[in-house]
C-alpha positions as CSV (number, residue, x, y, z in Angstrom):
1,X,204.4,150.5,54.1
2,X,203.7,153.6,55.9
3,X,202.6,154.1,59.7
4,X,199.0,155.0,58.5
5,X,198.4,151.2,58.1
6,X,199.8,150.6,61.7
7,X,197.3,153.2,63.1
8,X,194.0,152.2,61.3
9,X,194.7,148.5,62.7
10,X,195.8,150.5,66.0
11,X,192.5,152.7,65.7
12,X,190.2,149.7,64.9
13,X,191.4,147.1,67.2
14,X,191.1,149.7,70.5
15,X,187.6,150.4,69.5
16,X,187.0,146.6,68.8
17,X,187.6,146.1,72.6
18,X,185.7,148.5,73.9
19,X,182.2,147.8,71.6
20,X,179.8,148.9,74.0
21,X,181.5,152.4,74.4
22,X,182.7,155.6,72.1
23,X,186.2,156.2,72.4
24,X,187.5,159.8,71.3
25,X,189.9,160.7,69.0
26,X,192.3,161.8,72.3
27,X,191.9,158.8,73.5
28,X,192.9,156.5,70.5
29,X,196.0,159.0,69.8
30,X,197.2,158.3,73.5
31,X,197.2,154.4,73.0
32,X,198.7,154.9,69.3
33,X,201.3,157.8,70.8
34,X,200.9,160.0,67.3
35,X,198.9,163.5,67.5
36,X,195.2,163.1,67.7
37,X,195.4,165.2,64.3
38,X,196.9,162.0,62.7
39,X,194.7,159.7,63.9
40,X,191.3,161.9,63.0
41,X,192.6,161.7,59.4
42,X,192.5,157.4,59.7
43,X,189.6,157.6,61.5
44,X,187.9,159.6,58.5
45,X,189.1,156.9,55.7
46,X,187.4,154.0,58.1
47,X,184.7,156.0,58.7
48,X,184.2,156.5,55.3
49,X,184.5,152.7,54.4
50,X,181.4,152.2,57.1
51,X,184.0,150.5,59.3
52,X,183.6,152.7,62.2
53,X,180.5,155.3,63.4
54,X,181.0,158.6,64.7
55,X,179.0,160.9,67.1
56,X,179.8,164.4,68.0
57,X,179.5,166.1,71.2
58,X,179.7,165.4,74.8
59,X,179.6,161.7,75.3
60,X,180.5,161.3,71.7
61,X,183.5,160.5,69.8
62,X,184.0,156.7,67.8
63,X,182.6,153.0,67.7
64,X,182.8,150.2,65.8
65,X,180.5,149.4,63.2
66,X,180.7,146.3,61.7
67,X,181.6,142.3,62.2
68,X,185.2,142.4,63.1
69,X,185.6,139.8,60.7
70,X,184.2,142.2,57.6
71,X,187.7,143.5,58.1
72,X,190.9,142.2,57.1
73,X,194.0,143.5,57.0
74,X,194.2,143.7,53.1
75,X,191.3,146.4,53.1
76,X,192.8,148.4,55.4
77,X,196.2,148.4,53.4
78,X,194.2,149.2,49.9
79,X,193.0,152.5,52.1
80,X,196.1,153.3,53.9
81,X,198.8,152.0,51.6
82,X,198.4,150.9,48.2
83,X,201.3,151.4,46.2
84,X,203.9,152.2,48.8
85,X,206.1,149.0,47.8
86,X,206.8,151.0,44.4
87,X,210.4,151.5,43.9
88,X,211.5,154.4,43.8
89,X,214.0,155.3,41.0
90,X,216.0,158.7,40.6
91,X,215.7,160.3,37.2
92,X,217.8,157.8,35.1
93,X,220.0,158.4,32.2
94,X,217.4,157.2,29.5
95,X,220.5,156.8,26.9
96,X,221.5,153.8,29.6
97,X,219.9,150.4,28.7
98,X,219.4,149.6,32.7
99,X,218.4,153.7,33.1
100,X,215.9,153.6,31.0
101,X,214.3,150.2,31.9
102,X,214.7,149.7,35.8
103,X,211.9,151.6,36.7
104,X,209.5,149.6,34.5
105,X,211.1,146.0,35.7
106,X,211.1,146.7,39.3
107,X,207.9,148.1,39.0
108,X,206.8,144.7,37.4
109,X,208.7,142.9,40.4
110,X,207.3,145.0,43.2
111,X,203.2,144.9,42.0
112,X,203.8,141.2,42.3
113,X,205.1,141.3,45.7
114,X,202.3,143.6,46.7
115,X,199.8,141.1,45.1
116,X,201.5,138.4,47.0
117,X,201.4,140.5,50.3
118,X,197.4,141.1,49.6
119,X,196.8,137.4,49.9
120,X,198.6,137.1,53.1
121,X,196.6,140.1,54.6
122,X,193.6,138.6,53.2
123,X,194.2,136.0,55.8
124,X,194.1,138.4,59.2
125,X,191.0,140.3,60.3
126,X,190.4,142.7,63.2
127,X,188.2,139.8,64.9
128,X,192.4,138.0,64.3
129,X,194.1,141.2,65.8
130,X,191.6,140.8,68.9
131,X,192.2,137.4,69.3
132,X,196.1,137.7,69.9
133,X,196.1,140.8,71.7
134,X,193.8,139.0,74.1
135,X,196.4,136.0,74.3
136,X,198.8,138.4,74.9
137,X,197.3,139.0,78.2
């Protein structure tokens, strides 16, 4: 799993808490601690799933757009991650029965683990991520 999944969760869950106000780019990045760079490119894939608005200009910068509960955790890996539990095998010695079939069997192995993780992030929405950061307090 890579650190783009963190930051969409990250990116979603400050501007679930603050629905009545745009939060910039700048200010997202400083919660997250990454380069606002980075978190412009998440904000573009949520944008693009209708997840979050935009406006540019003074006074501008993103908001929420959608029931916190229209977004789980699952959707936001299929965006941000898909695939990165694939293992990742050197160029094998195809003459070698495990060489040439590892690849192929822990592919098999991982796509079920992935599947398995999907219906566990199924499970957890933003309106879920809210809820505990608010008990948290």
């Amino acid at each position: 799993m890579n650190s783009d999944f963190t930051l969409a969760i990250h990116s979603l869950t400050l501007l679930a808490l603050q629905p009545d106000r745009m939060a910039t780019s700048e200010t997202i990045s400083e919660s997250a601690g990454v380069h606002p760079v980075r978190i412009r490119k998440i904000l573009s894939l949520l944008k693009r799933q209708g997840w979050i608005k935009s406006k540019e200009g003074i006074g501008g910068g993103f908001i929420f757009a959608t029931e916190l509960s229209e977004v789980n955790l699952w959707d936001i890996y299929k965006i941000t991650s898909e695939g990165a539990l694939q293992p990742k095998c050197p160029n094998s010695n195809e003459e070698c029965i495990v060489g040439a079939n590892m690849h192929h069997v822990l592919f098999r192995i991982f796509l079920g683990a992935e599947e398995h993780l999907g219906e566990y992030l199924k499970n957890y929405s933003i309106k879920d991520i809210v809820d505990l950061i608010n008990q948290q307090s």
